[in-house]
C-alpha positions as CSV (number, residue, x, y, z in Angstrom):
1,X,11.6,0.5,-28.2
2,X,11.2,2.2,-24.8
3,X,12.2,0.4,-21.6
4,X,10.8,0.1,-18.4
5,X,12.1,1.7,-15.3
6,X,12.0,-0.4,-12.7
7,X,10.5,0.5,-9.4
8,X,11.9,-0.5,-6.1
9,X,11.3,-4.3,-4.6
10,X,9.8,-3.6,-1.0
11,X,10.1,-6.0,1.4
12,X,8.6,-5.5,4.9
13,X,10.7,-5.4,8.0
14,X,10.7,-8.4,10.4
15,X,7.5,-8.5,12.4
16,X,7.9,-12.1,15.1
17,X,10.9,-11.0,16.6
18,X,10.6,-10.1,20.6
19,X,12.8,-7.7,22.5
20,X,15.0,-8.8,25.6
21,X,12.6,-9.1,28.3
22,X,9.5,-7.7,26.4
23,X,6.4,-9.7,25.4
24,X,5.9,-7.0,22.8
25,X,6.6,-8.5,19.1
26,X,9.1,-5.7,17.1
27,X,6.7,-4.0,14.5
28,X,7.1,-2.1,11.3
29,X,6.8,1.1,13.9
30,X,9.1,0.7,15.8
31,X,12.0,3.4,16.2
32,X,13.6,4.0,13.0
33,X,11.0,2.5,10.3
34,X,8.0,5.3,11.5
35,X,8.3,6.1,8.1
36,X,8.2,2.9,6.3
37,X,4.8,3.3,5.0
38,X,5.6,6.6,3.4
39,X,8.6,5.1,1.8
40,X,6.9,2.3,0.4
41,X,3.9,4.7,-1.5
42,X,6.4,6.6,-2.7
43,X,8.5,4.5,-4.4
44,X,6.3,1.9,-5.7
45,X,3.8,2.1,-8.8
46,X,1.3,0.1,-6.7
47,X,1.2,-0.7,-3.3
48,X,-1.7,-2.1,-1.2
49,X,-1.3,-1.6,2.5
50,X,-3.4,-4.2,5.2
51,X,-3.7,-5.8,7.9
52,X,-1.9,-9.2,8.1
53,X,-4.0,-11.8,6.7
54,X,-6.7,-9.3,5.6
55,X,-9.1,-11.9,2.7
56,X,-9.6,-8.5,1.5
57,X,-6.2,-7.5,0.7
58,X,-6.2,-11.3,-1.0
59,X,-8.7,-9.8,-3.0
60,X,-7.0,-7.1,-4.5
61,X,-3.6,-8.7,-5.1
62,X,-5.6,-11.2,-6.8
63,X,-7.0,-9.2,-9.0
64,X,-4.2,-7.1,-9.8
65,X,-2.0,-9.7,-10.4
66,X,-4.6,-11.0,-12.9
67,X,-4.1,-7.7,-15.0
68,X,0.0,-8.3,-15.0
69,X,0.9,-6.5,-11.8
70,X,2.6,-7.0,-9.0
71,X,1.8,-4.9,-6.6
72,X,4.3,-4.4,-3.5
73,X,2.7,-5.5,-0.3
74,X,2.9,-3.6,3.2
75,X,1.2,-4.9,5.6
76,X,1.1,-4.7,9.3
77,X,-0.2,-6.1,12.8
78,X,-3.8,-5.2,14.2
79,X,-2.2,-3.2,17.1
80,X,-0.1,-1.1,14.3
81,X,-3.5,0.3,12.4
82,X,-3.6,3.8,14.7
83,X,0.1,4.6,13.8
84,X,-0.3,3.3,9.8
85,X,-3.4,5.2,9.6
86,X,-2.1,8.2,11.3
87,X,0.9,7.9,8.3
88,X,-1.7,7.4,5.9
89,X,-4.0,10.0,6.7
90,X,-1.2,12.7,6.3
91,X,0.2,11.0,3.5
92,X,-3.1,11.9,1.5
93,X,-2.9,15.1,2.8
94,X,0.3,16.2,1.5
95,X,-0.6,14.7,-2.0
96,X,-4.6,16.3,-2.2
97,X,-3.9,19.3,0.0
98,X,-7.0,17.7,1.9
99,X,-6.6,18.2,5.6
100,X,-6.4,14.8,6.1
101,X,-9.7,14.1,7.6
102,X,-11.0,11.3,5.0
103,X,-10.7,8.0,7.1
104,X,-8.7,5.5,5.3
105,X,-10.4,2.2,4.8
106,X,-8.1,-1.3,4.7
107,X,-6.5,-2.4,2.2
108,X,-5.6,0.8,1.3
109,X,-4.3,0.9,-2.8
110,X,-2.2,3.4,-3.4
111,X,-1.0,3.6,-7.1
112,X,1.5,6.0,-9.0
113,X,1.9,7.3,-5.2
114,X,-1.1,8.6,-4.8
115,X,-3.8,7.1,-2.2
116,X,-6.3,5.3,-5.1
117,X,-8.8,3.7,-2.5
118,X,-10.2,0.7,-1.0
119,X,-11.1,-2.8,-2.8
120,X,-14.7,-0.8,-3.6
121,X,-12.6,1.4,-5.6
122,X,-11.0,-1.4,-7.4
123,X,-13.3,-3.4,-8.3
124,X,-15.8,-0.4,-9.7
125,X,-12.5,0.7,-11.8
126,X,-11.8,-2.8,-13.1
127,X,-15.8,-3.4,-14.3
128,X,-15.9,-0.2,-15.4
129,X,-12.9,-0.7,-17.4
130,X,-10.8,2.1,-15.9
131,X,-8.1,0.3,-14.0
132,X,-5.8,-0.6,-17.0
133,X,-5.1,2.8,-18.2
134,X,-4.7,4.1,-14.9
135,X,-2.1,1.1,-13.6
136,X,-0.5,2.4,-17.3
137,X,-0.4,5.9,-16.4
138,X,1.5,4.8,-13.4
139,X,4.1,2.8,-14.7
140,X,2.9,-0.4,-13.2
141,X,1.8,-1.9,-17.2
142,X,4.2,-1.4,-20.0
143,X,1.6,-3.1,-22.2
């Protein structure tokens, strides 16, 4: 019987904390984590990116989680969306060898690395009954 590799558990970096004498709240952005989002596409199977407290992104977690997976969650701050589309936009470059003028649209689903699409993409997939073997081609169901 074959086993499962695991992918990574991604947790998101702390958002609510504020800087000495700065009203600005610390963000996923900031310094050292510019990458973060690039990190977390590529080393989960599936990985929807939004906007904290997006019903949307509610929307696809619910649904993938209804087919067995659990999809990593990244998501970030209203004032972060320039910079996380900005990482996104060349993200889907690199992988397409597009020039990474598609506009990304929130939540973004990325699965098996690769920038799948929005919750319109999703849901066609899952009525059309082409979600399952793509999550399986990406390692997200074993089943």
């Amino acid at each position: 019987m074959q086993q499962a590799i695991p992918y990574k558990a991604w947790t998101t970096l702390p958002v609510n904390h504020h800087h000495a004498g700065d009203r600005k709240p610390m963000s996923q952005f900031d310094g050292s984590a510019k990458g973060a989002v690039r990190d977390a596409v590529s080393e989960n199977a599936v990985i929807v990116v939004a906007r904290r407290g997006c019903c949307m992104s509610h929307v696809v977690k619910r649904l993938l989680n209804g087919h067995g997976v659990n999809p990593s969650v990244f998501e970030f701050e209203e004032e972060e969306e320039e910079d996380v589309v900005k990482e996104l936009e060349m993200i889907e470059a690199e992988n397409d060898g597009g020039d990474g003028k598609r506009r990304v649209q929130f939540p973004a689903v990325f699965i098996g690395g690769r920038m799948f699409g929005g919750l319109d993409r999703v849901m066609a997939t899952h009525i059309t009954g082409e979600l399952i073997p793509v999550l399986k081609q990406a390692g997200a169901l074993w089943l």
